[in-house]
C-alpha positions in Angstrom: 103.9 159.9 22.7 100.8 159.6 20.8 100.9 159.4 16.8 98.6 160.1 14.4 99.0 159.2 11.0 96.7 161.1 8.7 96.3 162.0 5.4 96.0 166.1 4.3 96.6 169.1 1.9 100.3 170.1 1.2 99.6 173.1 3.1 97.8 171.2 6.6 98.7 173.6 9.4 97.1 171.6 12.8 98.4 172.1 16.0 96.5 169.1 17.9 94.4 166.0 17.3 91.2 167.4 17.8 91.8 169.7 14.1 92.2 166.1 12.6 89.3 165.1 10.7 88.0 161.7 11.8 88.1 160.3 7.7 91.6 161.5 6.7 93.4 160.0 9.8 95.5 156.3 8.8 96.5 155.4 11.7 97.4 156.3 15.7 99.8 154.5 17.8 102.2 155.2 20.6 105.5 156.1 18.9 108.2 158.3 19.4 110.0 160.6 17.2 113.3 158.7 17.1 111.1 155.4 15.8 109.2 157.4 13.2 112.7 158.5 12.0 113.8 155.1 12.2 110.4 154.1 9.8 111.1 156.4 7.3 115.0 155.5 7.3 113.4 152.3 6.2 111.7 153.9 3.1 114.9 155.5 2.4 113.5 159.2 3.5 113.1 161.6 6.0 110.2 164.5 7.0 109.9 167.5 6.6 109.4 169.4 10.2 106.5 172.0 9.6 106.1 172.4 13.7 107.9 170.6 16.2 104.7 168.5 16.5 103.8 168.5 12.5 105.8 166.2 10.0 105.0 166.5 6.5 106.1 163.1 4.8 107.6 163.2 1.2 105.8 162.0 -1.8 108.1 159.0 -1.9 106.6 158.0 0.6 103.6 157.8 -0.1 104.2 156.9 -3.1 105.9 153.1 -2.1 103.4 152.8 0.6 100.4 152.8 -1.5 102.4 150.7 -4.1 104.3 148.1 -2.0 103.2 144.4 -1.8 101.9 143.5 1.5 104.7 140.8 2.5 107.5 143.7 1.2 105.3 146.0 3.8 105.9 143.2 6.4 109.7 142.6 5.7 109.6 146.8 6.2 108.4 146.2 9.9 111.1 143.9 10.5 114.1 146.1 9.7 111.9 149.0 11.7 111.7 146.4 14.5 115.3 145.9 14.1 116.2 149.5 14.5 118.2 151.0 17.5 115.0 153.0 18.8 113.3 149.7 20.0 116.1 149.2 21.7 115.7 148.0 25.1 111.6 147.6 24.0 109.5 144.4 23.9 108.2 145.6 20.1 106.8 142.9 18.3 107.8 142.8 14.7 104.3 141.3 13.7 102.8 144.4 15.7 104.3 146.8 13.4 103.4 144.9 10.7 99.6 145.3 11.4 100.2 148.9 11.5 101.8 149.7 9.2 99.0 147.7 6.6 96.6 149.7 8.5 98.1 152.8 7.5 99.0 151.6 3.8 94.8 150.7 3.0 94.0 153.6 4.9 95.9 155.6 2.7 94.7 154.4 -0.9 91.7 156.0 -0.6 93.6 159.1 -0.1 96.1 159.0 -3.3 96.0 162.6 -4.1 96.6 163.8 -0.3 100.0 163.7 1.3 100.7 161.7 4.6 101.0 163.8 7.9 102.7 162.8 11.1 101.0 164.4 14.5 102.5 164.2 17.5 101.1 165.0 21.6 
């Protein structure tokens, strides 16, 4: 399913990508739920479902992202890579890695705005 990563007011209400505005989003990919679960079991925290196609993300989040070291981001991607929902997938550890970073530099110019998941 497609994923947007993007970065918005505590009280975002979007139902589909095209509400998105191009300079808040961090980051797209093909994900699915399970695997973004399986991300934020890696930073040790879970959404919060605002529609079955919104996630909110919590502070701490956003919070480590912005604040973790690049190789620490990259040892993240490996444990995700690692997690059951790539099961049976050809993911590519370095992959997640690059997307991941993406989303972190993204986000810094963002601070004050909380991190959003989209998916459709």
């Amino acid at each position: 399913m497609d994923v947007t990563f993007f970065a918005g007011k505590e009280d975002c209400d979007l139902n589909n990508f095209e509400e998105v505005s191009e300079g808040s989003i961090l980051g797209r990919g093909c994900f699915t739920k399970e695997q973004i679960s399986d991300l934020l079991v890696c930073f040790d925290c879970s959404a919060s479902t605002l529609s079955d196609n919104l996630w909110i993300l919590p502070t701490s989040f956003s919070e480590e992202l912005a604040g973790i070291d690049d190789e620490k981001l990259k040892n993240v991607a490996g444990h995700w890579s690692d997690e059951n929902s790539w099961e049976n997938t050809n993911v590519n550890s370095m992959d997640l890695s690059g997307y991941l970073l993406e989303i972190k530099y993204a986000y810094l110019s963002h601070l004050s705005k909380r991190v959003f998941v989209l998916f459709e």
